[in-house]
N, C-alpha and C positions, 0 to 999 in steps of 0.2 A: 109611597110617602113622597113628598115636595114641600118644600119649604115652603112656611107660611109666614104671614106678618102678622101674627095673634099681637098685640098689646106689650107680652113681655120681650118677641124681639127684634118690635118695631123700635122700639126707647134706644135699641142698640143695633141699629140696620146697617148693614157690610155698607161702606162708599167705595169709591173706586181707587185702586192703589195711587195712593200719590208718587209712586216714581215712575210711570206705565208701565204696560202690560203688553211689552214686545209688540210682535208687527200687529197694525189693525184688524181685529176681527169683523169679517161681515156676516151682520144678523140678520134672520129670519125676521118679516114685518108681522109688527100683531098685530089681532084683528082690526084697528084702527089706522094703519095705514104705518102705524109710528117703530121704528127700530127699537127696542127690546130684550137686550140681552140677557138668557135664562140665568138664575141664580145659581150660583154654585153650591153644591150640595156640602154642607160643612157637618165637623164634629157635633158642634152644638143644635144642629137637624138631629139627626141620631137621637143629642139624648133627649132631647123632646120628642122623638117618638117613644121614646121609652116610657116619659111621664105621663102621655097622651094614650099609652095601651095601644100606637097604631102600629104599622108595620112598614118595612122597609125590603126591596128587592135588590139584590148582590149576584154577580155571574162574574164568571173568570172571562177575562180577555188578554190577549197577546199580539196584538197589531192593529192596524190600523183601522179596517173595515167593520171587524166585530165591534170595536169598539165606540165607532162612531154610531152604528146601527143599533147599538143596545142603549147608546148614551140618548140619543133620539127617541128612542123605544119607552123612556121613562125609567130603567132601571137606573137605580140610585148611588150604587158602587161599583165599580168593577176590578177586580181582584187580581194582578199581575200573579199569579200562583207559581209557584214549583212544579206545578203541575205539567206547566210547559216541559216539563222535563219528557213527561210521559205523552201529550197530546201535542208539542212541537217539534221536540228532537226525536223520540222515535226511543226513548229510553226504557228500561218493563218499570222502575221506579223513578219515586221524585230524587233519589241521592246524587243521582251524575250530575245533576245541573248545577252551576255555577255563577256567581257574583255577573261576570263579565259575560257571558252568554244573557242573563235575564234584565241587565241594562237598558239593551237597543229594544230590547221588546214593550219595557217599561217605558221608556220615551215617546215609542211608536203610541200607547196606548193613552197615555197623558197627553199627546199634540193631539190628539181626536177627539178628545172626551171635553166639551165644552163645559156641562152640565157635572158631572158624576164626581163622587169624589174616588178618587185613584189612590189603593193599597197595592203595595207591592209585599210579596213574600221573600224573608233573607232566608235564604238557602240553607241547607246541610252545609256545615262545617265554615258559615260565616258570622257565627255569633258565639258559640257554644264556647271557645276557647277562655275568653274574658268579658267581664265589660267595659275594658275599650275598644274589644273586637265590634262588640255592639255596637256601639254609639258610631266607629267608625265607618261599619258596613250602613246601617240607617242613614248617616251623614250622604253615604254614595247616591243611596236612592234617592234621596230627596233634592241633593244636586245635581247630580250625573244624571237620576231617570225620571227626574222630574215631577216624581208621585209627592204626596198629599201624604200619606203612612205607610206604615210600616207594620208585618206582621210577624210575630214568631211564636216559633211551637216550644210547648213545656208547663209545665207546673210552675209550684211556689219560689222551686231554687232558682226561676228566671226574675223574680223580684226586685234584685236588685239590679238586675239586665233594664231592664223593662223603667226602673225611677230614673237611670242616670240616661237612659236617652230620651224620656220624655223633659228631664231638665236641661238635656243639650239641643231641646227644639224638637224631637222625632216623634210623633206621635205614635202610639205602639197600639194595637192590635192584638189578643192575645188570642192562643191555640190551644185548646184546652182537647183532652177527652180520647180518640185516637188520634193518634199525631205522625203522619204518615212514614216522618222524617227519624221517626223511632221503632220503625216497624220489627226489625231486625230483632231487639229489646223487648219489644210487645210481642213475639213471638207471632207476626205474621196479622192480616186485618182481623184483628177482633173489637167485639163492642165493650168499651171500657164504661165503668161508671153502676156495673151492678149491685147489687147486696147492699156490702158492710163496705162496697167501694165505693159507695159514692159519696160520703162522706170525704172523700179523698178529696175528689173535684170541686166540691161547695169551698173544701179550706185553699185548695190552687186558685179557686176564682176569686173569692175574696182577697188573696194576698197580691194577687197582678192587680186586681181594679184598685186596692190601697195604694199599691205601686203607684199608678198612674196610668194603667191602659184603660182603652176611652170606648174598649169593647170586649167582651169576651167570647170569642168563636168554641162552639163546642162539635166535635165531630163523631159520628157511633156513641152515641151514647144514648139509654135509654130514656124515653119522653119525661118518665113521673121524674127521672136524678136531674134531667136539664131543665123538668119547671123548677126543683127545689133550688138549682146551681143562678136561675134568674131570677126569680123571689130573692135571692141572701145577697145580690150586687145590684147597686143602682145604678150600674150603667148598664147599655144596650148590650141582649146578647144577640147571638148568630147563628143559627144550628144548620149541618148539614148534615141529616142522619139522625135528627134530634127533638123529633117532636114539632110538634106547634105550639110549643108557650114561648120563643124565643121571640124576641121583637123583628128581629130580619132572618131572612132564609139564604143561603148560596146554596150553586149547584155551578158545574162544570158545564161550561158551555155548548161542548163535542156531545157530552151526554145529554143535555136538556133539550138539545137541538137535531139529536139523531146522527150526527155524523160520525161517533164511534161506532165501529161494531162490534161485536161482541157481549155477552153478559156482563149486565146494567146490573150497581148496586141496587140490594132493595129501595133504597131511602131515594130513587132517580126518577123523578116522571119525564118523558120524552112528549117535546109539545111539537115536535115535526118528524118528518124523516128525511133530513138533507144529504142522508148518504144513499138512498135511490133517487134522489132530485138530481145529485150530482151524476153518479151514474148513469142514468139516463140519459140526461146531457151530454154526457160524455161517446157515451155511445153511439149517439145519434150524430155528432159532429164527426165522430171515426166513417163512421157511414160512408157519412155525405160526402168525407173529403176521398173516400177508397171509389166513390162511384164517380167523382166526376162534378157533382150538386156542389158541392161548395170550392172555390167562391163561383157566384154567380154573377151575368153582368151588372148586378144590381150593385154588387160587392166591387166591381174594378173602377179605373180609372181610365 
């Protein structure tokens, strides 16, 4: 997906902020010799791809380089996840991470990301308490880490989580379906949304997008309950684990890209293997530096 200037959102085309936009960026020249700077991937993209039946691509990132490289790459969102929990600090779940741990990383990922629009994930136990807890942790990320939204996990009783930070500016993201951050409760990864349960999911998803979230993320859940849970909300949904009738797809970047190892959820396609790329590399530089090969006098001064 990329933004287009169809008719209806040309009448209403972004200008440039009138108070600037921090230090100058410098742009890549388009084909015409002329500087160019790519359009920011906004809410209102999304939900025209929604109306449009097209599709939209979402990865996790957590610093600087992934993120600039997938921002370039065309993908559309990139997802500061909790995940970090598990694929940056070295955690077995997303619960240990924290508010102030996933800040720097969200910064890191937002000064990279020219193009994308930048969600960050609020953590275990930084919303769940109230909704000023909410509104106050959302507030952090969008000042402090500089993201574009916000996402959190839960059903309908996060509804009024979800209206008062989208009226205090924060745009919200919902998490529907397995919710990783509930796993303890869920009794460990199962696919939520079966039988007489997915009725559940259709009335969560409809009561966040009334709320006001501007997407509904569904995870493990079966394809036929995430087309019914997209058909009954007009805004964009998200699935990872959830079929293909969703308008956008996420996946974990370590997984998509090979550099986990270990057993890959089913719902995972792996489009490299950058953890024998690394290894290899790696291997080869131990070599060269145990033999004497590196550096070479190509390498001194």
């Amino acid at each position: 997906m990329a933004p287009t200037n169809s008719s209806e959102s040309s009448a209403s085309a972004e200008v440039p902020a009138p108070y600037g936009n921090g230090a100058a960026q410098v742009q890549p020249p388009s084909s015409d010799g002329s500087a160019k700077p790519a359009p920011r991937v906004r809410l209102h993209h999304l939900q025209q791809a929604k109306r449009d039946g097209t599709r939209f691509a979402m990865l996790t990132a957590y610093e600087q380089y992934s993120a600039e490289i997938f921002d370039q790459a065309g993908i559309d969102v990139l997802l500061v996840g909790d995940s970090a929990s598990n694929n940056v600090f070295g955690n077995e779940t997303s619960l240990p991470v924290t508010v102030d741990e996933l800040l720097p990383l969200c910064r890191a990922v937002a000064r990279s990301a020219k193009r994308a629009l930048v969600v960050a994930d609020l953590p275990f136990g930084s919303y769940e308490v109230s909704v000023q807890q909410g509104v106050e942790t959302g507030v952090r990320f969008l000042k402090e880490g500089l993201a574009h939204a916000v996402k959190i996990e839960g059903g309908k009783y996060y509804a009024d989580t979800v209206r008062a930070m989208v009226q205090a500016g924060v745009p919200v993201m919902a998490h529907i379906g397995f919710t990783p951050q509930s796993e303890h409760a869920l009794g460990g990864y199962r696919v939520q949304g079966r039988g007489d349960d997915a009725q559940r999911l259709i009335d969560d998803a409809v009561a966040l997008a009334e709320a006001g979230a501007f997407a509904v993320l569904m995870e493990m859940v079966p394809a036929d309950t995430a087309a019914a849970v997209d058909a009954a909300v007009s805004v964009p949904t998200v699935g990872i684990g959830a079929g293909s009738a969703t308008t956008g797809q996420v996946l974990v970047w370590q997984d998509m890209a090979g550099l986990r190892g270990g057993r890959m959820a089913k719902f995972v396609k792996q489009y490299a293997d950058l953890r024998t790329t690394l290894s290899d590399a790696a291997k080869a530089y131990g070599e060269e530096v145990r033999s004497g090969q590196f550096p070479g006098p190509e390498h001194s001064f």
